[in-house]
C-alpha positions in Angstrom: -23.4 -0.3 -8.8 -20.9 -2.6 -8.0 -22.1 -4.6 -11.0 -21.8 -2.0 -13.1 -18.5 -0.5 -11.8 -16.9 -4.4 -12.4 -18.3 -4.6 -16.0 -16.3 -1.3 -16.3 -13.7 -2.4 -15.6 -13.4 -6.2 -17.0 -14.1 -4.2 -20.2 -10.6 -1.9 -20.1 -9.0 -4.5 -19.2 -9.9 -7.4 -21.5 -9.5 -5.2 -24.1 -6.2 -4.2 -23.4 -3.8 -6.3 -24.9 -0.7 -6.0 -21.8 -3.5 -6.7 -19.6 -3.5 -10.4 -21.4 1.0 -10.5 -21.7 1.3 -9.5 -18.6 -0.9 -12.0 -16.8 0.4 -14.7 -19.1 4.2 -14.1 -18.6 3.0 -13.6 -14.4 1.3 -17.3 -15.0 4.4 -18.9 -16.4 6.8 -17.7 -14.0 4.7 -18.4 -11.2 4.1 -22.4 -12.4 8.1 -22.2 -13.8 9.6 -20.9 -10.6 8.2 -23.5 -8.3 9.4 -26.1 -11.0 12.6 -24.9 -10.5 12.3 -24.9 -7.0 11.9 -28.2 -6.2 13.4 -29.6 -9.5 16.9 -29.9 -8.5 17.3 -33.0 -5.6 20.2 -31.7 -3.7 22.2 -28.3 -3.1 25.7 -27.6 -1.3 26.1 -26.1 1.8 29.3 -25.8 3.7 30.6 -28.7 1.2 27.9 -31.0 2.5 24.8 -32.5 0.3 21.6 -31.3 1.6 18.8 -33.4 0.4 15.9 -30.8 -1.1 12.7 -33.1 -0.9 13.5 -33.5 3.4 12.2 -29.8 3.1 8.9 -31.3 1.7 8.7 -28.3 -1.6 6.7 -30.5 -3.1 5.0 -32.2 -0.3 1.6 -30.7 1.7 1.3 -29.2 4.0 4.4 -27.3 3.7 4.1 -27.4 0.0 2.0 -23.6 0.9 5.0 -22.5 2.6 7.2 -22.3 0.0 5.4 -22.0 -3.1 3.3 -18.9 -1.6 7.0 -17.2 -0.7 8.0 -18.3 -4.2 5.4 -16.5 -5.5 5.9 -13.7 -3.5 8.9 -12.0 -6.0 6.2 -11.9 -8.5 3.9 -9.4 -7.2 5.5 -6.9 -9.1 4.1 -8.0 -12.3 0.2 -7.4 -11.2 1.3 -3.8 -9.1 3.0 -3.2 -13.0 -0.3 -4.2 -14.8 -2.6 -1.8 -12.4 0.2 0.8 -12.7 -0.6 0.8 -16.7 -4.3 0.4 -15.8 -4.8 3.5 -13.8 -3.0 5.9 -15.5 -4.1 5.0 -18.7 -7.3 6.1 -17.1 -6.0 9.7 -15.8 -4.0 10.4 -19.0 -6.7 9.7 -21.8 -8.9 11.2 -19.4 -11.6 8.1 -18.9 -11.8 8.8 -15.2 -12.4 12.4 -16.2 -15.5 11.4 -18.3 -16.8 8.8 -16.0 -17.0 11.7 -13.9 -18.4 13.9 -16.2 -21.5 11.0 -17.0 -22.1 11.0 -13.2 -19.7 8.5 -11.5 -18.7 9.7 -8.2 -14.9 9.7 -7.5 -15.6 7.2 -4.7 -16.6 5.6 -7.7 -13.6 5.4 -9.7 -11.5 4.6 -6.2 -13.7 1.5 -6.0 -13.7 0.4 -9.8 -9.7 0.2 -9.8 -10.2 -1.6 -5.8 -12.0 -4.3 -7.2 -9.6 -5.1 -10.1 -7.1 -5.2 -7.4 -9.4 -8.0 -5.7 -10.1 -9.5 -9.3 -6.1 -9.5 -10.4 -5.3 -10.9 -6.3 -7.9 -13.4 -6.6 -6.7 -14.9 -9.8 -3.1 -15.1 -8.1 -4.5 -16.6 -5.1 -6.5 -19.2 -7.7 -3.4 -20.0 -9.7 -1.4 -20.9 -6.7 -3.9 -23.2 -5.5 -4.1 -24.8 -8.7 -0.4 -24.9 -8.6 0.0 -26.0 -5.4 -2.4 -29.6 -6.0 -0.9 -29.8 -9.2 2.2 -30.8 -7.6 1.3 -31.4 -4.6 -1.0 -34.1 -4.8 1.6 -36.8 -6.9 4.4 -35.2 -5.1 2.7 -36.2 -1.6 2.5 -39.4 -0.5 -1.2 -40.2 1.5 -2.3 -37.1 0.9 -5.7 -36.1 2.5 -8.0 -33.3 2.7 -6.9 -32.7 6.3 -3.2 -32.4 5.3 -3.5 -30.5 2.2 -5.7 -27.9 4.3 -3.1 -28.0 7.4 -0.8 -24.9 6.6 -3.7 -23.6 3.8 -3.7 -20.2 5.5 -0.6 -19.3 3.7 -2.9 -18.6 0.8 -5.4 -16.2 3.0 -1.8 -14.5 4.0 -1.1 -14.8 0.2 -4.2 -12.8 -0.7 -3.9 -10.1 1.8 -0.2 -9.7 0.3 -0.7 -9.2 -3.0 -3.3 -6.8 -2.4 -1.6 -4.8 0.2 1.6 -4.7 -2.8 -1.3 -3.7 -5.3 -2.6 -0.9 -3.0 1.0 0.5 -2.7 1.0 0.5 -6.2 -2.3 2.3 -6.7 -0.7 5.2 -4.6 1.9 5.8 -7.0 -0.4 5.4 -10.0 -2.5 8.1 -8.6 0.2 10.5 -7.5 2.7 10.7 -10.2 -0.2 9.7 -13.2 2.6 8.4 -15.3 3.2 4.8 -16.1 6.9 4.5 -16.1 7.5 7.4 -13.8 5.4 5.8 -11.3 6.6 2.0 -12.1 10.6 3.7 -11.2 9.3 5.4 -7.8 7.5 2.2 -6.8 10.8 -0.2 -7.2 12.4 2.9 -5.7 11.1 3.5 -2.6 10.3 -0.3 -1.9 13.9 -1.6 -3.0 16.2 1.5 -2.0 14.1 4.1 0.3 12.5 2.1 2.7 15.4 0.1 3.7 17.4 3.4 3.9 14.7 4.5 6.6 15.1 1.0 7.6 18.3 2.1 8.9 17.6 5.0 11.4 14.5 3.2 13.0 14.5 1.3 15.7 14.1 -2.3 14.9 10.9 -2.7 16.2 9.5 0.2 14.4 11.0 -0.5 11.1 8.9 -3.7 10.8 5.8 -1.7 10.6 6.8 0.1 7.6 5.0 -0.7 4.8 6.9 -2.7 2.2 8.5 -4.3 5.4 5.1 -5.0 6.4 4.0 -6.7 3.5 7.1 -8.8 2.5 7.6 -10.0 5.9 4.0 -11.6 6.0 5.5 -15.0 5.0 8.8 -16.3 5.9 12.0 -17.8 3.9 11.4 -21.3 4.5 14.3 -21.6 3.2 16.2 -20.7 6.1 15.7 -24.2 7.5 18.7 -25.4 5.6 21.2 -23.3 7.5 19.3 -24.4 11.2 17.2 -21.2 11.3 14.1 -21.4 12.8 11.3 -20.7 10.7 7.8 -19.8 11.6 5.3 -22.2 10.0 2.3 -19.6 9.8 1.8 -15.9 8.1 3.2 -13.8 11.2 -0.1 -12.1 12.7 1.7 -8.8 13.1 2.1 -8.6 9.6 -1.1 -9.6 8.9 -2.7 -6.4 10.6 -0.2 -4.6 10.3 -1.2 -5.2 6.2 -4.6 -4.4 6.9 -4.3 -1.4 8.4 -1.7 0.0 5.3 -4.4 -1.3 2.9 -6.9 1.3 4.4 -4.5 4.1 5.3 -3.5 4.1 2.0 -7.1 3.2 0.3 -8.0 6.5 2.5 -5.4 8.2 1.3 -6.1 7.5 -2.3 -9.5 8.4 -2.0 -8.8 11.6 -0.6 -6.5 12.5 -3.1 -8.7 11.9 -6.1 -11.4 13.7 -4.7 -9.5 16.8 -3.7 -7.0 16.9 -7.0 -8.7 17.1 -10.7 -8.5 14.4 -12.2 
């Protein structure tokens, strides 16, 4: 089933042409912005020249450390692309006749699941790819121990993108209108939640959701004004992920098998 469910899918998508732009332009920026991150050799702070390559952006290991947090401001592009995905599917009715031919609506919940895993691995594969393609000439000695030192920035990279994907999904499913859903998502994530941000204790506040996902990997930039910077995904964040990934996998479920789609 699971087979068949993936063939499904990989057929939708390949066939749909902003499945291909998307995932091109998502490519470029990804390999662009950590160009541009590294590319310029000093910056200015409090009228003093700070020397970029002494925070190693092209260097392992902490080459993972930055260029998964880079990459981080892109997830938007892949939560767009299942956006488009999904209710494509509820408005020209597909999920309606895959239900209709006998797929259970576990079924569809599990189709659009692993696309999120297929669109999350491919991220996770690019940054790799990324990462050695600079990494290895920008890194002096480099050696299998050192590139895999801080390598589980990419597990924490994965689990990301697919918790941001999963938020995503919710809003696919409950509004079942591409832009309408695209404007609640940047919404809630870039206006609401901070607002409740506000009236929550600090402690609870981190366990929101978007708060939950974005602060899975820290600014390494921060080293450059003294901060101290945490030089592995925070564990909190990490199950904190992973239990909003199934409350709102749950959730989705119930919702599609309750509501007609």
């Amino acid at each position: 089933m699971i087979g068949k469910l993936f063939a499904i899918e990989r057929i939708k998508a390949f066939n749909y042409n902003s499945f291909w732009y998307i995932m091109a332009l998502y490519s470029v920026l990804l390999v662009l912005g950590y160009y541009v991150a590294g590319a310029f050799g000093t910056v200015t702070v409090n009228g003093e020249q700070v020397d970029l390559p002494q925070f190693r952006v092209y260097e392992f290991p902490m080459l993972w450390h930055y260029l998964t947090y880079i990459a981080g401001f892109l997830h938007y592009l892949p939560a767009l692309l299942l956006i488009l995905l999904v209710t494509n599917d509820i408005q020209f009715g597909i999920w309606r006749q895959h239900v209709a031919e006998g797929l259970e609506r576990a079924h569809l919940v599990g189709a659009k699941v692993l696309m999120m895993a297929l669109l999350s691995g491919y991220a996770t594969v690019l940054v790799i790819l990324t990462g050695l393609a600079f990494g290895l000439p920008g890194t002096e000695g480099a050696s299998p121990a050192m590139i895999l030192e801080s390598a589980d920035f990419i597990i924490g990279f994965f689990v990301q993108i697919f918790a941001y994907l999963t938020m995503a999904f919710v809003f696919a499913v409950a509004v079942k209108k591409p832009a309408q859903a695209i404007i609640m998502l940047l919404v809630y994530s870039i206006v609401v939640e901070r607002l409740i941000h506000f009236f929550l204790p600090g402690e609870l506040s981190f366990f929101l959701p978007m708060a939950a996902f974005s602060s899975f990997i820290s600014n390494p930039y921060m080293s450059i004004i003294g901060a101290e910077v945490v030089e592995t995904p925070f564990v909190n964040s990490f199950f904190a992920s992973l239990v909003w990934i199934i409350m709102l996998l749950g959730g989705i479920y119930a919702f599609v098998r309750y509501k007609d789609v």
